[in-house]
Each structure stands twice: as C-alpha cells, then as structure tokens.
Backbone as a ProteinNet text record, in pm:
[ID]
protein_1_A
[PRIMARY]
XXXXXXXXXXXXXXXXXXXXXXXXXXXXXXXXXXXXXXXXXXXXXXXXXXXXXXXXXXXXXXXXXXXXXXXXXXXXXXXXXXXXXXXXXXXXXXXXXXXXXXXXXXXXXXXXXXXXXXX
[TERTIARY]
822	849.5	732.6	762.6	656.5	574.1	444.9	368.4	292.6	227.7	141.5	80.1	-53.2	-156.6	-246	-242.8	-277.1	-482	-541.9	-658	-751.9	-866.6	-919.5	-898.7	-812.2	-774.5	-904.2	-919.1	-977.6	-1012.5	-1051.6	-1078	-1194.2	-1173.6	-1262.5	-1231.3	-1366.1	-1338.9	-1268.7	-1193	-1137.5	-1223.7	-1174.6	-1261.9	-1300	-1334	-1422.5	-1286.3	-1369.5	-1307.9	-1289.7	-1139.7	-1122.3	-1010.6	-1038	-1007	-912.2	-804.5	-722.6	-718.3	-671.5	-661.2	-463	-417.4	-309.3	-280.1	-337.5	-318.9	-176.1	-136.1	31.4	6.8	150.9	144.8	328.3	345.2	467	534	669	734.8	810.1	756.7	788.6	805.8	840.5	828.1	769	810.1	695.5	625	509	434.8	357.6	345.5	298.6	218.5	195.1	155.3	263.2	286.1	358.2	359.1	335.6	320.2	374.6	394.9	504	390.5	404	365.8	443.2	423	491.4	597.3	728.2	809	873.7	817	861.2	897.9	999	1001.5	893.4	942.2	861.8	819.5	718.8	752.9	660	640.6	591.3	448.4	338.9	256.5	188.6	190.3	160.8	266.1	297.1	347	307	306.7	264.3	414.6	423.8	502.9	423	484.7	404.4	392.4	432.7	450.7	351.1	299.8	181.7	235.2	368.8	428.7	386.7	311.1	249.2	285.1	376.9	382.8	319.7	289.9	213.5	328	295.5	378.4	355.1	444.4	378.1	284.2	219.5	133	7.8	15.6	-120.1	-215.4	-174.9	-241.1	-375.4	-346.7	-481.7	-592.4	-550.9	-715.5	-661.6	-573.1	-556.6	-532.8	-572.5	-550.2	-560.7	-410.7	-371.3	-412.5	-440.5	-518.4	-471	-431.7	-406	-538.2	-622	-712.1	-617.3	-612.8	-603.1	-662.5	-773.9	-864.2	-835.9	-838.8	-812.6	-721.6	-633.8	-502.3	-441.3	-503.7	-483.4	-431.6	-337.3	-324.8	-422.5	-475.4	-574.5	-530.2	-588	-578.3	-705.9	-728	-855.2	-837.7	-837.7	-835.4	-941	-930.9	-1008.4	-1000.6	-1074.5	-1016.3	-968.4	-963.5	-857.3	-835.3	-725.8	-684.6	-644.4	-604.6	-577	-415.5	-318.3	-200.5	-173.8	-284.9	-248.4	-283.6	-316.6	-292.9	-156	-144.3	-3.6	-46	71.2	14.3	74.7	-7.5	-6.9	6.3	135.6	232.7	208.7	188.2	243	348	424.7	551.3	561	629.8	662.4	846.5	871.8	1059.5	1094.6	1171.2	1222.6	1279.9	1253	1322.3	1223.8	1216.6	1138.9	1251.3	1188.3	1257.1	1172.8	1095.3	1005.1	927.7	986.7	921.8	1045.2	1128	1235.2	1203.6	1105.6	1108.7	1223	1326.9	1400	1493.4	1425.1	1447.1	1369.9	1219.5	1154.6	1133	1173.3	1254.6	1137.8	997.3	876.6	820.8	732.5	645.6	496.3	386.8	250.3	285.1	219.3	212.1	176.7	104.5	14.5	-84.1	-167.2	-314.7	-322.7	-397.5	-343.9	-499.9	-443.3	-569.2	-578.8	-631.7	-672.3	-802.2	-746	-809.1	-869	-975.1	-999.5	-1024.6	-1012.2	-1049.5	-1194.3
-1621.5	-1536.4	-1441.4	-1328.1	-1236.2	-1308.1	-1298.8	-1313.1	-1218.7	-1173.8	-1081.7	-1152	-1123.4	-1108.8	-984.6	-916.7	-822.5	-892.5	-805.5	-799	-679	-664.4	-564.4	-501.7	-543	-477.7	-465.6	-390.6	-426.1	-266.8	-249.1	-143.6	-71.6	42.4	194.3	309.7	376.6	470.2	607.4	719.1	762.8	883.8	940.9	1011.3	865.5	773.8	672.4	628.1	527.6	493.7	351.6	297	186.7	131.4	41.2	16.7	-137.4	-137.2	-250.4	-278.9	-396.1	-499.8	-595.6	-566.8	-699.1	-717.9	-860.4	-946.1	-990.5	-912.7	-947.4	-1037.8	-1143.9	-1203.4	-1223.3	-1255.2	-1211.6	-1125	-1085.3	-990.9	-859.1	-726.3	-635.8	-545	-438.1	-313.6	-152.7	-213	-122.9	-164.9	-124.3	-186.8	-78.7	-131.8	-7.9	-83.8	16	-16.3	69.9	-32.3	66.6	29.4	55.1	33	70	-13.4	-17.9	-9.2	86.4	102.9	-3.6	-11.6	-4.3	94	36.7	110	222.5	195.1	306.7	257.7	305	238.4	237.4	142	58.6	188.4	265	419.6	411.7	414.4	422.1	473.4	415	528.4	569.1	458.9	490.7	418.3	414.9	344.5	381.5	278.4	316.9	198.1	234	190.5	118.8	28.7	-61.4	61.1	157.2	262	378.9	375.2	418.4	553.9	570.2	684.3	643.4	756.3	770.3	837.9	790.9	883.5	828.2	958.8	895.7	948.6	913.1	982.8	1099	1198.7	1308.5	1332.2	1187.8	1215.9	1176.5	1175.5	1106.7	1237.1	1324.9	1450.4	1460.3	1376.4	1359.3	1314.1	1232.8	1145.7	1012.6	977.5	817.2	798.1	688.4	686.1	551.9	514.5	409.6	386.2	274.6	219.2	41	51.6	-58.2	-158.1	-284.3	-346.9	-447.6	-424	-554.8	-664.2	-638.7	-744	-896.9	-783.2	-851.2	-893.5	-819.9	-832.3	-781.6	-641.5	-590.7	-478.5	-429.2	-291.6	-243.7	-190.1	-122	-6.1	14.7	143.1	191.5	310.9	362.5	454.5	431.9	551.3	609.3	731.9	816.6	930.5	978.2	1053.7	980	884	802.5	845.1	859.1	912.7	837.7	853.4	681.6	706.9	834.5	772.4	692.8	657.8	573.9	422	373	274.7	228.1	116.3	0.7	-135.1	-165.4	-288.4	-233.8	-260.1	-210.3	-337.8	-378.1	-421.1	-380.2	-485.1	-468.1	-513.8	-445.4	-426.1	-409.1	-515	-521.9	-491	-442.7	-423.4	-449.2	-493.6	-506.8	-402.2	-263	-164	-67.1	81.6	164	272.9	201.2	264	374.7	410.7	498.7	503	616.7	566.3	466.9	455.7	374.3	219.4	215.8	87.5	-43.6	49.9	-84.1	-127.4	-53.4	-125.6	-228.5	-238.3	-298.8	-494.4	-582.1	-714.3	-809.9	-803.9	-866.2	-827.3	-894.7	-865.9	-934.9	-858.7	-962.4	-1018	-1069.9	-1094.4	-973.9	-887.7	-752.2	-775.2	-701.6	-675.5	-544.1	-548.6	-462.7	-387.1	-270	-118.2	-84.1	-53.6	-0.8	140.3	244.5	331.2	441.6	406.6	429.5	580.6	648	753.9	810.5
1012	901	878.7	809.5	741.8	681.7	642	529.5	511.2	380.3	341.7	252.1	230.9	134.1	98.1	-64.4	-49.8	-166.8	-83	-205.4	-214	-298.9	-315.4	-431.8	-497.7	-652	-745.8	-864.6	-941.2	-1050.7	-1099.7	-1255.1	-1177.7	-1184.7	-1145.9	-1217.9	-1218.9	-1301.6	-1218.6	-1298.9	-1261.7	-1165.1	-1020.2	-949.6	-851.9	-846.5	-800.5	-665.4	-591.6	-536.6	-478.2	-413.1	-363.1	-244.5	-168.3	-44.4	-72.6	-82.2	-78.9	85.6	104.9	238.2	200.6	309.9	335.6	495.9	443.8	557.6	646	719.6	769.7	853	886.4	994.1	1002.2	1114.8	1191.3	1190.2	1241	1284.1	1203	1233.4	1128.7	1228.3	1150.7	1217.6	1175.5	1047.8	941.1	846.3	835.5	712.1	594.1	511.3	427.2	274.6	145.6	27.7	-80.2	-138.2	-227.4	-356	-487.9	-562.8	-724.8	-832.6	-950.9	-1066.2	-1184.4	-1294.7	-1394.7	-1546.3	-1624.7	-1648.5	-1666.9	-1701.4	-1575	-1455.5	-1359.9	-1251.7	-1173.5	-978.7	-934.5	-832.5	-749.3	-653.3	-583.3	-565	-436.7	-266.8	-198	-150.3	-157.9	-94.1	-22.7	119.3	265.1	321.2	418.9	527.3	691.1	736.2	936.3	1011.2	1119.3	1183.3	1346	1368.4	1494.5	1644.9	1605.6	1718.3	1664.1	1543	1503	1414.5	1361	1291.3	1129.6	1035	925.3	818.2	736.2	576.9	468.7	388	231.1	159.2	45.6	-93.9	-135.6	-218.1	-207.1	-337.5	-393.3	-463.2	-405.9	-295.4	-224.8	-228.9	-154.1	-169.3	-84.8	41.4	100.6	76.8	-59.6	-91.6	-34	39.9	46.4	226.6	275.3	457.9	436.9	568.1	576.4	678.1	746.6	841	922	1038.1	1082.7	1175	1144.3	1209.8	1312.7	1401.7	1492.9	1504	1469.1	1479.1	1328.7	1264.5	1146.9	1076.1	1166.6	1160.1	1007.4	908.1	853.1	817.5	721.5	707.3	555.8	595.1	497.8	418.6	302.7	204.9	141.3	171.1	134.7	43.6	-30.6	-179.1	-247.5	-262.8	-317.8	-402.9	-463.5	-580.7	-677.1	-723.9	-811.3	-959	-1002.2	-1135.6	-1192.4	-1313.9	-1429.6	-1408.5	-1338.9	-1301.8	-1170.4	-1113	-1036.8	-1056.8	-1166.5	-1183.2	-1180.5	-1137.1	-1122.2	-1044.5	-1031.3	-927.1	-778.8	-731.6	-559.8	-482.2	-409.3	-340.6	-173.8	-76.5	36.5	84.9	166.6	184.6	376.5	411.3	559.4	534.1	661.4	681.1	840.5	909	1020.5	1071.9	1002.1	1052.1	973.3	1034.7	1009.3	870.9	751	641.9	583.5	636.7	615.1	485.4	384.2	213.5	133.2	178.2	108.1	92.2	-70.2	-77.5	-82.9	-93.7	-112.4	-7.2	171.5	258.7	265.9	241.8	235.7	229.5	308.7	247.6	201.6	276	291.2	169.6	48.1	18.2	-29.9	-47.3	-126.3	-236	-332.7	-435	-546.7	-484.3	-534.6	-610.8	-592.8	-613.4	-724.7	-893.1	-995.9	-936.8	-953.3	-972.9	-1084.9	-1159.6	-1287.8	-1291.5	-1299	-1318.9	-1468.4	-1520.1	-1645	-1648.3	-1781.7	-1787.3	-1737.1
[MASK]
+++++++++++++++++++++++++++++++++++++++++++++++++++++++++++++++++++++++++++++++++++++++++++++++++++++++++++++++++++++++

C-alpha cells in the first residue's frame, strides 16, 4: 500500500521561508502537496509525476519548487516568499494515475503538517 508522512510544518513570518518533507512508500504514480484552509477546498499546489512531469498552482507564482530525493525517498516542498494566505494545512497526496492538479483524484494521503504564516 501507499504510505505518506508529511513534516516540517510550523509558524513563520510572512516573506520568510519553509521546506516541508513527505516520506512516500509504495506504489503511485503521482505525487504532490496540496493543501486546505478553513472554510475552503482542498486546492493543489505542486505535483511531479514518476516520469518527472511538474505543475504548481497558479498561486505558486514561482516562489515554491517541488523536488523528488531518491535517496530519501522524499518529495520535498520548498517555499518561499510566504504570505499569511498561505497558511492551511498542507497535505501529501499520492494517486495511481497522473491526475495532475485534481485533488480529488488523489486516493493516498498524510496526515498533514499545519503552516502558519503571520503577518
């Protein structure tokens, strides 16, 4: 089966920056981060595919790069720029099929790891 573990969460100020980690193990085909506010969908905002194909959200805006370790057998998130709307809880998300930003192909998930970005 899938498993994920996501960590790295934690409260930064806004502008500042931070690097979430989830740990996958078995069989997927896409993997990604995607992440849910209060009160709002669950709303995508990287994904990579085992063939190495890459979308962000279109609020990423080039401050964020997704990153696959072999070694570590991680998919990484490096965020930067951070603004207080991107706080939520940030979710990794594996699928058996390349759903691209569509979280709710998505069947795998972490537990999620909360970001908090202060004014």
């Amino acid at each position: 089966e899938v498993q994920l573990m996501e960590s790295g969460g934690g409260s930064v100020q806004a502008g500042g920056s931070m690097r979430l980690s989830c740990v996958a193990s078995g069989p997927y085909v896409s993997i990604g981060w995607f992440r849910q506010a209060p009160a709002r969908e669950r709303e995508a905002v990287a994904v990579v595919t085992k063939n190495g194909n890459l979308e962000y959200g279109h609020f990423v805006e080039g401050r964020f790069t997704i990153s696959k370790d072999s070694v570590r057998n991680t998919v990484d998130l490096q965020m930067n720029a951070l603004r207080p709307e991107d706080t939520a809880m940030y979710y990794c998300g594996a699928a058996e099929w390349d759903y691209r930003l569509n979280f709710r192909g998505y069947k795998y998930w972490g537990q999620g790891t909360q970001v908090t970005v202060t004014p």
